[in-house]
C-alpha positions in Angstrom: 69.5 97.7 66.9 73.5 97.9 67.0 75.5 96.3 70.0 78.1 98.0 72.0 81.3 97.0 71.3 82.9 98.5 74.1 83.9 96.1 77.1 84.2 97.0 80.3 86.9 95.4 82.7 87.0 95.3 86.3 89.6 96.9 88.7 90.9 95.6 91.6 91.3 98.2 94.5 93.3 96.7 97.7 93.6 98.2 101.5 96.5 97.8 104.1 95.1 95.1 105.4 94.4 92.3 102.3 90.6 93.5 101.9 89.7 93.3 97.5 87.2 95.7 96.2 86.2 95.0 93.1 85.0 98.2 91.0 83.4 98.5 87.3 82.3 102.0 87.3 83.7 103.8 89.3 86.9 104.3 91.6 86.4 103.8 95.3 87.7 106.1 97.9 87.4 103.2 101.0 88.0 99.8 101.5 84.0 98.8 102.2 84.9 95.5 103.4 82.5 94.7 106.4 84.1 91.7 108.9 81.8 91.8 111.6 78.7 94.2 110.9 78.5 95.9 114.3 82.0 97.4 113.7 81.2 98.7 110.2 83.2 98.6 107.0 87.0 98.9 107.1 87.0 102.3 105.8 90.7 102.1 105.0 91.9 104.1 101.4 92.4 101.9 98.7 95.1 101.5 95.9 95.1 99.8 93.0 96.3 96.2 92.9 99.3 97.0 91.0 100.3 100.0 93.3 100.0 97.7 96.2 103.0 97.1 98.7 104.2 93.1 98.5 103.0 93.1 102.7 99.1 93.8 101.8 99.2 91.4 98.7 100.6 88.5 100.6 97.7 89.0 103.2 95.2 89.3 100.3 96.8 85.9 98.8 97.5 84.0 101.8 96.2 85.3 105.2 96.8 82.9 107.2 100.3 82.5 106.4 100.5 86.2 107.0 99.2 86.2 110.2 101.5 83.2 111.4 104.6 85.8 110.0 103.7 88.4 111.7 103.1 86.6 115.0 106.8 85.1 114.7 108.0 88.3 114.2 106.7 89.6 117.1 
């Protein structure tokens, strides 16, 4: 019996909004994120982490501190 010698890693998918999706297998189409479960998941498309925009990674890392940003912007 031989063992496979091939690893797998993860990928990191990210939505607009700061939601992760982590994905061995395959490549996910929607952020599946579920919040509150009578509104469903987020259903937002996903990029990979390193095609992100620097607005939805500083949500991801920090949301609060996003959140008080954007309300001082406003």
């Amino acid at each position: 019996m031989e063992s496979s010698t091939t690893s797998k890693t993860a990928n990191v998918f990210i939505c607009k909004d700061g939601h992760r999706t982590v994905a061995l297998w395959s490549v996910p189409e929607k952020c599946a994120h579920v919040r509150v479960r009578i509104q469903g998941p987020c259903g937002l498309a996903v990029l990979p982490l390193t095609e992100a925009p620097a607005d939805a990674k500083e949500k991801m890392m920090n949301p609060l501190k996003a959140s008080k940003k954007a309300a001082k912007k406003k």
